[in-house]
VEXDREN-2710 file (C-alpha; in Angstrom, 1 decimal):
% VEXDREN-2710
k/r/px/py/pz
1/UNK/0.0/0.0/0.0
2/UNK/1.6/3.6/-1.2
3/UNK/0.1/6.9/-0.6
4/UNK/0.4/8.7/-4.2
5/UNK/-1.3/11.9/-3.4
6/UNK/-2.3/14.1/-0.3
7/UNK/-4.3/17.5/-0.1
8/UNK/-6.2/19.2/2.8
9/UNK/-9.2/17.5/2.0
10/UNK/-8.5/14.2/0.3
11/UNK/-5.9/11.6/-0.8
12/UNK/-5.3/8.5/-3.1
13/UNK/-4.0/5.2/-2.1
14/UNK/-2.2/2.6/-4.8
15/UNK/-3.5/-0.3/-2.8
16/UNK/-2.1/-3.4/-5.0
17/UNK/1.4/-2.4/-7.3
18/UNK/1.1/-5.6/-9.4
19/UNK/-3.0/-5.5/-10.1
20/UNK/-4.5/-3.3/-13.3
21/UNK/-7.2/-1.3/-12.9
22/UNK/-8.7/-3.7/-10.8
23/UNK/-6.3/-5.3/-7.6
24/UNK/-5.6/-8.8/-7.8
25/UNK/-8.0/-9.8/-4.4
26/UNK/-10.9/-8.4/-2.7
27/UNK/-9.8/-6.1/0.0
28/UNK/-11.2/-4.5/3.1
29/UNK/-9.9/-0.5/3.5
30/UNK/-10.5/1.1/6.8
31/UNK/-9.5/5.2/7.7
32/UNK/-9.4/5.8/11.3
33/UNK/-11.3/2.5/12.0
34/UNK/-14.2/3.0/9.4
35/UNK/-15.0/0.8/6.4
36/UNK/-14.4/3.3/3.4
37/UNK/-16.1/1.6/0.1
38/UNK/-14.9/0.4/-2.8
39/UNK/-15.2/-1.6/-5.9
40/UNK/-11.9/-3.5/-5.9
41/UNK/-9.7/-0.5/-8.0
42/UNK/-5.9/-0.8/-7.2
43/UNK/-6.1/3.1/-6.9
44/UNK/-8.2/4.1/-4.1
45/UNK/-9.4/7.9/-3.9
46/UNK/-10.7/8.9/-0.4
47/UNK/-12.7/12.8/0.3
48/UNK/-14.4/14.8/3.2
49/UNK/-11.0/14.4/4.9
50/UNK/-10.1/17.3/7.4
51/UNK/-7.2/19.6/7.0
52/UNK/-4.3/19.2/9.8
53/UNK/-5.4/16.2/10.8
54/UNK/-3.8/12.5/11.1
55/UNK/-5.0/9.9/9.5
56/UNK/-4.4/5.6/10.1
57/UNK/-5.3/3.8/6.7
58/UNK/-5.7/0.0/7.0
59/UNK/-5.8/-3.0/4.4
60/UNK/-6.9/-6.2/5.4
61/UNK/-6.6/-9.0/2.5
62/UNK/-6.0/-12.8/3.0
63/UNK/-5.7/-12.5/6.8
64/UNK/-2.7/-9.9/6.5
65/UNK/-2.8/-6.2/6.7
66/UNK/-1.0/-3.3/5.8
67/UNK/-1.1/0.4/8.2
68/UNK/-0.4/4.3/6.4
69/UNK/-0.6/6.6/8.6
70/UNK/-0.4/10.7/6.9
71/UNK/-1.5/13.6/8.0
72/UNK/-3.1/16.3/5.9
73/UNK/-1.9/19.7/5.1
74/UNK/-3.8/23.0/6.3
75/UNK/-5.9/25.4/4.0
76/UNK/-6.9/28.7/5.1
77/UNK/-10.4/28.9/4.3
78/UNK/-13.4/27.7/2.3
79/UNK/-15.3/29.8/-0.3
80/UNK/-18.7/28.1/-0.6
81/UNK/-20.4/29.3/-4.4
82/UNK/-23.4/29.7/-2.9
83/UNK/-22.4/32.3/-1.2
84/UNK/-21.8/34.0/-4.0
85/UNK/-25.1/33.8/-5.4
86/UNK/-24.9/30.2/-7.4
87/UNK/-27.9/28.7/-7.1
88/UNK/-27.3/25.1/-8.2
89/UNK/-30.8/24.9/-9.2
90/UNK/-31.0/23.8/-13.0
91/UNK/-32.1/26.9/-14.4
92/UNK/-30.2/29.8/-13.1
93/UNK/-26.8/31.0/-14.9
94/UNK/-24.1/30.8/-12.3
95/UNK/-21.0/31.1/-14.3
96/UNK/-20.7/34.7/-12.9
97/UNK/-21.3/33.6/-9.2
98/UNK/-18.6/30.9/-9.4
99/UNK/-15.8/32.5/-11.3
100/UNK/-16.1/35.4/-8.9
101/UNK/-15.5/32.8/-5.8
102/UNK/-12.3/31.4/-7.6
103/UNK/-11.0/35.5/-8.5
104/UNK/-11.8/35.8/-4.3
105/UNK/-10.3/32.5/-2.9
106/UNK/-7.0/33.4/-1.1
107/UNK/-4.1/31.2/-1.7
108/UNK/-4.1/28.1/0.0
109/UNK/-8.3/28.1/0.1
110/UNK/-10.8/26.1/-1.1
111/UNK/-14.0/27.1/-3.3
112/UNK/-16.9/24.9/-2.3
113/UNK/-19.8/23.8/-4.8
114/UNK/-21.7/21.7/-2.6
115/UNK/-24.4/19.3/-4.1
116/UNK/-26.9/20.7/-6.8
117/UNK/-26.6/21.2/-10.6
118/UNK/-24.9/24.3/-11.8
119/UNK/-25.4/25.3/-15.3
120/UNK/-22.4/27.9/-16.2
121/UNK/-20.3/29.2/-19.1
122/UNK/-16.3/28.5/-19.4
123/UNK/-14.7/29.2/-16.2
124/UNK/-10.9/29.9/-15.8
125/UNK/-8.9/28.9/-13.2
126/UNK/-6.4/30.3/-10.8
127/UNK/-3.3/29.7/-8.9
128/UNK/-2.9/28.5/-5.7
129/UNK/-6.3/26.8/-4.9
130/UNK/-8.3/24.3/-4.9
131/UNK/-11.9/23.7/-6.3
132/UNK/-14.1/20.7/-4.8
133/UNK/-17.0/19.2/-6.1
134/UNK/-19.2/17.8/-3.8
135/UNK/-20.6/13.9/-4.6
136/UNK/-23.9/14.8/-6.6
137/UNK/-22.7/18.6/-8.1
138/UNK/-23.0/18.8/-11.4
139/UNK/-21.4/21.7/-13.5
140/UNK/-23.0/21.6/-17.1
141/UNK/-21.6/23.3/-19.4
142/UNK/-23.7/25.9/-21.9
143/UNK/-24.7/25.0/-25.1
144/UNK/-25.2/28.4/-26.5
145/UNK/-22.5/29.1/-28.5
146/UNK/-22.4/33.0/-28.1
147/UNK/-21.6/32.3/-24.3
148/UNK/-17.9/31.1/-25.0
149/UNK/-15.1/33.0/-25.1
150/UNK/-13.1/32.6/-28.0
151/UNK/-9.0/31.8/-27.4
152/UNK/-7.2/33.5/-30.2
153/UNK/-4.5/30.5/-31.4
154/UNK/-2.2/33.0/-32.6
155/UNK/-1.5/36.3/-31.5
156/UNK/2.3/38.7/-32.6
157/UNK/3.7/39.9/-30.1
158/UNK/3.9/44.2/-30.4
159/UNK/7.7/43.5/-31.0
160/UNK/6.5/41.2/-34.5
161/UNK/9.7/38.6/-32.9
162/UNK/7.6/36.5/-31.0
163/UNK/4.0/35.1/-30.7
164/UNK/1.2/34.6/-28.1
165/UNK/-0.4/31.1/-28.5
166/UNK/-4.1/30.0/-26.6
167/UNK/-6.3/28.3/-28.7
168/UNK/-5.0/25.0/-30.8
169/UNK/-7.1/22.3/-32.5
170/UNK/-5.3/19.1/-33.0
171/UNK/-1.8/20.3/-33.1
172/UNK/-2.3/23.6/-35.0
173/UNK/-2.5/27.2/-33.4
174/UNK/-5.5/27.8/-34.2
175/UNK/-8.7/29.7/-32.5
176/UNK/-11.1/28.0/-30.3
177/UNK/-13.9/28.3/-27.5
178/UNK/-12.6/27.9/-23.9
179/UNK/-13.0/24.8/-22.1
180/UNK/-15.1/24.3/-19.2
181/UNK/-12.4/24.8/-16.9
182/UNK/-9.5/26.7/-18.3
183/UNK/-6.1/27.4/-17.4
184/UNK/-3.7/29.9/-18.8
185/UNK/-0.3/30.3/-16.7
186/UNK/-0.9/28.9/-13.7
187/UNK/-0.1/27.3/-10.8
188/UNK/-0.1/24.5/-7.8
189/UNK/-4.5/24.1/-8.5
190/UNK/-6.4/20.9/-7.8
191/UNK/-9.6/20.2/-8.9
192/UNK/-11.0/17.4/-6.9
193/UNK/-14.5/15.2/-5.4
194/UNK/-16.9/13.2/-6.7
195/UNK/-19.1/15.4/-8.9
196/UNK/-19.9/15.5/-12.6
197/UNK/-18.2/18.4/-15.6
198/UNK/-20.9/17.7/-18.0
199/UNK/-20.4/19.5/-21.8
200/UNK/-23.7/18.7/-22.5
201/UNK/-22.5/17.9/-26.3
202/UNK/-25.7/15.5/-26.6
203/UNK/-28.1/18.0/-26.2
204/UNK/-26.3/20.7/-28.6
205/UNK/-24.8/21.3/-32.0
206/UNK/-21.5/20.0/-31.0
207/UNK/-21.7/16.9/-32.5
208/UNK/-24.3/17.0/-34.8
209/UNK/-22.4/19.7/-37.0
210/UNK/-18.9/18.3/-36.3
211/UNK/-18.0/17.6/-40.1
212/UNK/-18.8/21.0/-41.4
213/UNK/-15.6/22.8/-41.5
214/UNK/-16.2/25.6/-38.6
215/UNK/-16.7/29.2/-40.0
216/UNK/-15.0/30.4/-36.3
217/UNK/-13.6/29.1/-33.9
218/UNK/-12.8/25.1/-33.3
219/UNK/-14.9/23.3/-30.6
220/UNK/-14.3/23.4/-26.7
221/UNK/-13.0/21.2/-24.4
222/UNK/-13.6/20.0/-20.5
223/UNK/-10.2/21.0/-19.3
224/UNK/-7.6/22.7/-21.0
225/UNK/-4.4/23.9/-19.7
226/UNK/-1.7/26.2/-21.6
227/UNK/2.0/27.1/-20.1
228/UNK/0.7/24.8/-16.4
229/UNK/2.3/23.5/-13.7
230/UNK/2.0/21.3/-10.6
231/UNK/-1.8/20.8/-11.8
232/UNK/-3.6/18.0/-9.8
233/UNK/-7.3/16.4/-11.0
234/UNK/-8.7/14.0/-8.9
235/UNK/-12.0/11.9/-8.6
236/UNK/-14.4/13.7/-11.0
237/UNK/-16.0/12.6/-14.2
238/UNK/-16.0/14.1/-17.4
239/UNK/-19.1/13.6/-19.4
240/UNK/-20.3/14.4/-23.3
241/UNK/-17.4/16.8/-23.6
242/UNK/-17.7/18.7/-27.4
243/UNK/-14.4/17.6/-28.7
244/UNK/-11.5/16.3/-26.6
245/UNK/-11.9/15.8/-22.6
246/UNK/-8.7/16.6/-20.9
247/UNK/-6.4/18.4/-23.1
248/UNK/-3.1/19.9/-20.9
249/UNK/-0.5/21.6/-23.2
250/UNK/3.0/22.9/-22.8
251/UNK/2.5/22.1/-19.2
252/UNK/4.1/20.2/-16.3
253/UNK/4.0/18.5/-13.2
254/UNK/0.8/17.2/-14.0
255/UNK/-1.2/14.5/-11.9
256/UNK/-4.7/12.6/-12.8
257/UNK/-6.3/10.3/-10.5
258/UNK/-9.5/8.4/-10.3
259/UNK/-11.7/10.1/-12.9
260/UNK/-14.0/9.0/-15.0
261/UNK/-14.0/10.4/-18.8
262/UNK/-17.1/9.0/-21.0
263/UNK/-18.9/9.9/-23.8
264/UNK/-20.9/7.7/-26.3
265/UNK/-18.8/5.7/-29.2
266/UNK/-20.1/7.5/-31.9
267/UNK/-19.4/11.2/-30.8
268/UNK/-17.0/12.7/-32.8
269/UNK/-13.0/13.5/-31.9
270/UNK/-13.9/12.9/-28.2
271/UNK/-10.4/11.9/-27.0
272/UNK/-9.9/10.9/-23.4
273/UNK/-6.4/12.5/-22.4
274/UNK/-4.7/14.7/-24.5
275/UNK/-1.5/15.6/-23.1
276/UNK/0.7/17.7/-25.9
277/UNK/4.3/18.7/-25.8
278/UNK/3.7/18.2/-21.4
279/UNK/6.4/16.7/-19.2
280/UNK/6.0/15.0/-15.5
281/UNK/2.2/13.9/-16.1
282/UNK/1.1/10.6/-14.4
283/UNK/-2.5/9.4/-14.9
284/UNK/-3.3/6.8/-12.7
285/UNK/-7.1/4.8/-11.8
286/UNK/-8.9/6.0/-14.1
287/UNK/-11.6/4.5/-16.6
288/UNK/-12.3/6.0/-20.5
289/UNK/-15.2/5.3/-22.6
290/UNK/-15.0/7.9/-25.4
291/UNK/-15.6/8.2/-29.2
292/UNK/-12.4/8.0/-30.2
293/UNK/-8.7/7.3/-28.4
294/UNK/-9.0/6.7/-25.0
295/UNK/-5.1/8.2/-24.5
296/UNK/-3.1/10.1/-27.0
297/UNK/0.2/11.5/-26.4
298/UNK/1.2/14.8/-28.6
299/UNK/3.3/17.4/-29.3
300/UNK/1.7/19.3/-32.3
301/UNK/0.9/18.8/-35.9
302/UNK/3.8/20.1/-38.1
303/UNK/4.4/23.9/-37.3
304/UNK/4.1/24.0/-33.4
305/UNK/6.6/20.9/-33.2
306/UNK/9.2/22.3/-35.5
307/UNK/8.8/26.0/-33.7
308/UNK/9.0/25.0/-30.2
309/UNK/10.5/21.7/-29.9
310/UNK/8.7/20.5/-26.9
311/UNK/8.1/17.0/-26.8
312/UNK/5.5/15.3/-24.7
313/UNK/8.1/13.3/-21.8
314/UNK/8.1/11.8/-19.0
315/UNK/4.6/10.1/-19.2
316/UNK/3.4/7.7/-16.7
317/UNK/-0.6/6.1/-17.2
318/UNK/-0.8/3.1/-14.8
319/UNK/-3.7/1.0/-13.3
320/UNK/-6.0/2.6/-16.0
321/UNK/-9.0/0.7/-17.6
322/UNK/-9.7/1.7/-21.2
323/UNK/-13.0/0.5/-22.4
324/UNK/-14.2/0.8/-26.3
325/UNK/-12.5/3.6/-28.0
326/UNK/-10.2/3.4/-31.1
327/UNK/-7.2/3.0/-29.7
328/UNK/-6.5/2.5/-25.5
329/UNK/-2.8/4.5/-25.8
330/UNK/-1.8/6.0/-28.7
331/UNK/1.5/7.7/-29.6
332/UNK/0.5/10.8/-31.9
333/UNK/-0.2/11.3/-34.9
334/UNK/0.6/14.8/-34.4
335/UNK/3.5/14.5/-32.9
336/UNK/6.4/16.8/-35.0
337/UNK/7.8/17.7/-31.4
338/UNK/8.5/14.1/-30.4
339/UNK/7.1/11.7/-27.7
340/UNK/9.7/10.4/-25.3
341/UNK/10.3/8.2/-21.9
342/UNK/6.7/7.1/-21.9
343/UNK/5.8/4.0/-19.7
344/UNK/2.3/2.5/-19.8
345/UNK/1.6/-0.6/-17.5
346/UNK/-0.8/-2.3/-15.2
347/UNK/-3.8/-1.5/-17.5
348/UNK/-6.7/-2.8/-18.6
349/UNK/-8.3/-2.9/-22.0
350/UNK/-11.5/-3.8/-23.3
351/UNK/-13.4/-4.0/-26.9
352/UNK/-10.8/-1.0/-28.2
353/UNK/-10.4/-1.2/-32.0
354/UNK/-6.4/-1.1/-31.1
355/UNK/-4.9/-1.1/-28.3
356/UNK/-1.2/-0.1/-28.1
357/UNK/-0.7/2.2/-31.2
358/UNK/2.1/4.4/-32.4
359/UNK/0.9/6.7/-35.7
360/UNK/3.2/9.3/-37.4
361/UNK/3.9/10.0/-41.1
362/UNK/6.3/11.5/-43.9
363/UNK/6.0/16.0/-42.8
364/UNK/5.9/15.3/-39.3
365/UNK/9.9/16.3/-39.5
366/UNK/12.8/15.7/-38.2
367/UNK/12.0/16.5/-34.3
368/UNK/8.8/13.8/-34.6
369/UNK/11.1/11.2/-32.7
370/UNK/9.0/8.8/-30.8
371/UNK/11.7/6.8/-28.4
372/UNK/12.0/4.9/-25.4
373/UNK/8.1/3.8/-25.3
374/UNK/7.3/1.0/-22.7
375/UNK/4.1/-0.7/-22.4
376/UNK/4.2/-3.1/-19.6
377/UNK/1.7/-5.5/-18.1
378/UNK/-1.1/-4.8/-20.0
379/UNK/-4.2/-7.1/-20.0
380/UNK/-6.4/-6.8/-23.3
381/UNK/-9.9/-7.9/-23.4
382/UNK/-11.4/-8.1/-27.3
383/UNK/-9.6/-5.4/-28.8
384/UNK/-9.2/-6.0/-32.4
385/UNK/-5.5/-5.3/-33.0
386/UNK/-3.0/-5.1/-30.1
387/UNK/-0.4/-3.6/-31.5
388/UNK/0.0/-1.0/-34.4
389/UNK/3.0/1.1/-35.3
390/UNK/2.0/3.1/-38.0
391/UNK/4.4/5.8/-40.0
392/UNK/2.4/6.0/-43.2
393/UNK/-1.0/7.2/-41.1
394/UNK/-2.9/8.6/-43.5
395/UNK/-5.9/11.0/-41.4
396/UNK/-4.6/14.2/-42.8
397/UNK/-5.9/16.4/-45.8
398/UNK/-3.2/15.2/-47.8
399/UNK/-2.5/11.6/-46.0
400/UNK/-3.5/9.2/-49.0
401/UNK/-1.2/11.2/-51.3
402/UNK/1.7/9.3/-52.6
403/UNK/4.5/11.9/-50.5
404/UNK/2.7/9.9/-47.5
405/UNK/1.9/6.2/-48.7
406/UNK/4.9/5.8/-50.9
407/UNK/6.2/2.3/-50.4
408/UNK/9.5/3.5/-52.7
409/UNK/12.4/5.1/-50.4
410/UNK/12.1/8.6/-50.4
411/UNK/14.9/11.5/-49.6
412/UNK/15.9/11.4/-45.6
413/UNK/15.4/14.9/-44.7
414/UNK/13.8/17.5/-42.6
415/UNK/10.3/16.4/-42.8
416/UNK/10.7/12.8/-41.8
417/UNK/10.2/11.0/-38.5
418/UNK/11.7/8.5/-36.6
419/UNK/10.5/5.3/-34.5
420/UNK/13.0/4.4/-32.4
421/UNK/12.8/2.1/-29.5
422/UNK/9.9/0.2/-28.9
423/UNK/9.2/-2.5/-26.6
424/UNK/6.1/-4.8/-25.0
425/UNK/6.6/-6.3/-21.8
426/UNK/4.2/-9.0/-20.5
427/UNK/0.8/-8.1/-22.7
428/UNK/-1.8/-10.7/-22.6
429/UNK/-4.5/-9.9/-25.3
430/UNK/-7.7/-12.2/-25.2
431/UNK/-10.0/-11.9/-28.2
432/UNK/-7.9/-10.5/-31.0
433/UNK/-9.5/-10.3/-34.5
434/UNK/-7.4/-8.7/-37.3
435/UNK/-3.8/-9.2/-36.2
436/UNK/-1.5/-9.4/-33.1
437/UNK/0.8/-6.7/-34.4
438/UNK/0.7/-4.5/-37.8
439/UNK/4.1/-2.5/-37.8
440/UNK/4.8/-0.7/-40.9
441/UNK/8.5/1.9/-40.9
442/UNK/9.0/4.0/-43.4
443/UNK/11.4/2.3/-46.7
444/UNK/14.1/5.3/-46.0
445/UNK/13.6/5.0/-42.2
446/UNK/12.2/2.0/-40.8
447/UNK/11.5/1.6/-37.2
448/UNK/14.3/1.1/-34.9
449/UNK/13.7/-1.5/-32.6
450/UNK/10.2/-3.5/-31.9
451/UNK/10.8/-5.9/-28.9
452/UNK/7.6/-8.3/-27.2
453/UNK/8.9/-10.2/-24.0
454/UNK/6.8/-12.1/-22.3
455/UNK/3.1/-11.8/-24.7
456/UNK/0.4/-14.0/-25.2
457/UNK/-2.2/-13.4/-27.7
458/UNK/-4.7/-15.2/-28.7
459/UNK/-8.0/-14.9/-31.2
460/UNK/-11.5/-15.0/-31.3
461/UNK/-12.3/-17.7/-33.7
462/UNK/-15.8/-16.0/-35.1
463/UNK/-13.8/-12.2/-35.4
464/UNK/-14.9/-10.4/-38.6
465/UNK/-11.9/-9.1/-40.6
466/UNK/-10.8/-5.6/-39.5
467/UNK/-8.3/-3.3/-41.2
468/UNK/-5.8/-3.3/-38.9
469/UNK/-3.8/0.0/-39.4
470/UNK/-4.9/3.3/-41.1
471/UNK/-2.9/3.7/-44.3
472/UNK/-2.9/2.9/-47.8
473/UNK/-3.2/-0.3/-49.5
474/UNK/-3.8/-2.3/-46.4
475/UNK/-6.9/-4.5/-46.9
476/UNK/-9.1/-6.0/-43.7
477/UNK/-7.7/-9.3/-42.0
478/UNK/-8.6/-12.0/-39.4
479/UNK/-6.3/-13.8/-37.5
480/UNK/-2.6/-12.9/-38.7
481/UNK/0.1/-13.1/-36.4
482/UNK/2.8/-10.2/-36.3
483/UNK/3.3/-8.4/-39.8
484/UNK/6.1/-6.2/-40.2
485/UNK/7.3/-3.9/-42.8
486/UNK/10.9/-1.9/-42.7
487/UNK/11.8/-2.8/-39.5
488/UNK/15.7/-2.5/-38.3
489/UNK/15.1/-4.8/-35.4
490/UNK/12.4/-7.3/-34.7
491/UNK/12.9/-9.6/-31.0
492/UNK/10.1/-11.9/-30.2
493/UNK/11.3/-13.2/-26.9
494/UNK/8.9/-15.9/-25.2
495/UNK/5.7/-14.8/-27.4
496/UNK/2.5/-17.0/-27.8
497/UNK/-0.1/-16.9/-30.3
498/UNK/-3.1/-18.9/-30.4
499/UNK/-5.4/-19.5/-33.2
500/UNK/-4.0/-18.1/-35.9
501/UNK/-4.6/-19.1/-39.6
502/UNK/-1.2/-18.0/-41.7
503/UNK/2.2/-17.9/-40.5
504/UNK/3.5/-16.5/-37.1
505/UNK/5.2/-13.5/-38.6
506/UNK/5.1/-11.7/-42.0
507/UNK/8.4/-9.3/-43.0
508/UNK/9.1/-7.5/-45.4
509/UNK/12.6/-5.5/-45.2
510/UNK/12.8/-6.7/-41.3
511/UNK/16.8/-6.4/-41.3
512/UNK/17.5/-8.3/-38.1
513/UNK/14.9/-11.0/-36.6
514/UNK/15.0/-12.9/-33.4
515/UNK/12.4/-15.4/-31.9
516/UNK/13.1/-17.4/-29.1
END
């Protein structure tokens, strides 16, 4: 038992290292002698703790148990909204009422919205506090569009050397409506209970109108963050966000526990986790249910990479469960300012079309270096493909032109990416349908290294063929083994696959191969 976050009013306990989302044994949890409930998640999130005041956790499992003992840290005081004339009603507009209790909070307070349902514009955030949501508050989020401030993407500095960048939409500076919760330069904020950020994106135009290209600006998201740091979220759920749900960029220090991010498998671009060109984030205990990747790690289209050179590093996501969604954890694609020293393990994934999946292509340049990537003990549960490393991805206006989907070498230059290190350490995947990996290099610049230790796959004998990667020329399959195209290095150490109906691997170009 580890104690992986403490504030004045609540903390989170890793109760079992070697489970995934869920731990390995039913367990008993008592604070100061009384039961706290559960449902059997390795990461435990406890509120309505007291500032200053000591604490005795104990875990009882299989006749042993386990003692913490913490004590939490002071606040100064507690802004309640409703003091501030939120109503939590339904009907009333109370963005005014609970922006001006954040503005008034003191360092080192707390603003309160106890239970009730708050309807409210985009609020911004501020340093130095924290903002709790009681169990059964709701904060839903306007769907009139004229209520959203706009966040210019780019704006010159009066100088003309420099630039001032807020809004973004998948990698580009680029305008777009403020999130539900925003934060622009700031720092040392949690955002923390059990209540509900609800975009509301099912009962607007959000969605509906998603493939008309927007006359303004791009759509909003639940969180955003822009030049961050030491940024905690912890125990809320994100609900029917308009486009992505938690979207931190050029940020740091950055901690997510025990949320909940969902929103139907049909709405449009609604990412779970977004983190682009951040460093220091962990994610830990939480569950995704979106409309598209659950978890995708970026560091900005093509301009904002080669620009600022910031790559998204030092990325921890651990005892996560990732249900439906394209992919579970994806690498990119827009990703020109590299991904680096990123290690997924103890998670758990379930009916994803992929699971593990790395995406770049030709004009991502020479910065879009995806390296050192670690996915460890990782249980998969009828997700199509498990693995996909993709540098040919083709979901970009000029993606199926032959620049992209050449299979011919072309020039080694500024615009192209790199794979390098890549490896898969004890993955079990139940289920599978297309393939157990589709990797696919580039002909001047194949993929570095591709290692699976320890894997077991195995398929689902009635699967429907499935097109395993997104680029050109690749046709549906069922029930392939590893496929691999320009590949330096290929090590299968230990690997099992069951039920497949071709041979265990397919290469072409794999210069070096090892299976033992």
């Amino acid at each position: 038992m580890r104690l992986v976050f403490v504030s004045a009013r609540s903390c989170a306990i890793l109760v079992d290292e070697q489970g995934d989302y869920y731990a390995r044994q039913p367990y008993r949890l008592t604070l100061n002698g009384q039961e706290l409930p559960h449902g059997r998640e390795s990461v435990v999130s406890v509120f309505g703790l007291w500032p200053q005041t000591a604490y005795t956790l104990v875990f009882e499992t299989d006749g042993t148990a386990e003692t913490l003992s913490f004590t939490t840290p002071p606040d100064v005081c507690t802004m309640d909204v409703r003091r501030f004339g939120a109503k939590g009603d339904g009907q009333t507009d109370d963005t005014a009422a609970i922006q001006a209790a954040i503005l008034c909070c003191p360092a080192g307070g707390r603003v309160l919205l106890p239970p009730g349902e708050y309807r409210t514009g985009p609020l911004f955030l501020k340093s130095h506090i924290m903002i709790e949501l009681k169990k059964q508050a709701t904060l839903r989020l306007t769907t009139e569009v004229p209520r959203f401030p706009v966040l210019p993407g780019m704006t010159r500095t009066t100088d003309e050397t420099g630039e001032v960048l807020l809004g973004t939409w998948e990698g580009n500076p680029l305008d777009m409506y403020a999130a539900a919760l925003t934060g622009i330069g700031v720092s040392d904020v949690c955002v923390i209970g059990e209540g509900v950020i609800d975009g509301c994106a099912d009962q607007g135009e959000w969605w509906s109108k998603h493939h008309r290209k927007p006359v303004g600006p791009y759509r909003p998201r639940l969180f955003y963050l822009r030049d961050c740091d030491h940024i905690t979220l912890q125990g809320l759920t994100f609900r029917n966000s308009p486009a992505w749900n938690l979207h931190p960029t050029f940020s740091e220090e950055l901690t997510f526990l025990s949320l909940r991010i969902e929103a139907p498998a049909i709405s449009p671009n609604t990412d779970g986790f977004d983190p682009e060109s951040c460093a220091h984030v962990r994610m830990y205990g939480t569950v995704f249910s979106v409309g598209d990747d659950c978890i995708a790690l970026k560091s900005g289209k093509i301009y904002m990479g080669r620009t600022y050179r910031t790559p998204c590093q030092d990325i921890e996501i651990a005892w996560c469960l990732m249900k439906d969604g394209h992919g579970g954890v994806t690498v990119g694609s827009e990703m020109a300012g590299g991904v680096l020293d990123v290690r997924v393990h103890h998670c758990r994934m379930i009916g994803n079309d992929r699971g593990l999946r790395i995406k770049t292509r030709r004009g991502r340049g020479k910065d879009a270096v995806a390296d050192r990537i670690l996915f460890e003990n990782v249980v998969m549960e009828g997700v199509k493909v498990p693995l996909v490393v993709n540098a040919m991805y083709h979901c970009d206006p000029d993606g199926k032109t032959p620049y992209v989907q050449s299979c011919d070498p072309q020039p080694v230059d500024d615009t192209t990416p790199t794979v390098g290190s890549v490896i898969y350490k004890s993955v079990t995947a139940t289920g599978c349908a297309a393939c157990v990996a589709y990797i696919l290099g580039l002909p001047e610049r194949p993929v570095a290294r591709v290692e699976l230790d320890d894997c077991r796959f195995s398929f689902d004998p009635a699967a429907k063929p499935f097109v395993p990667a997104m680029a050109g020329g690749i046709e549906p399959c069922a029930g392939k083994g590893i496929v691999a195209r320009y590949v330096d290095r290929l090590i299968l150490h230990r690997v099992s696959i069951e039920g497949i109906t071709g041979e265990r691997t397919e290469q072409t170009e794999v210069r070096s191969f090892e299976d033992t």
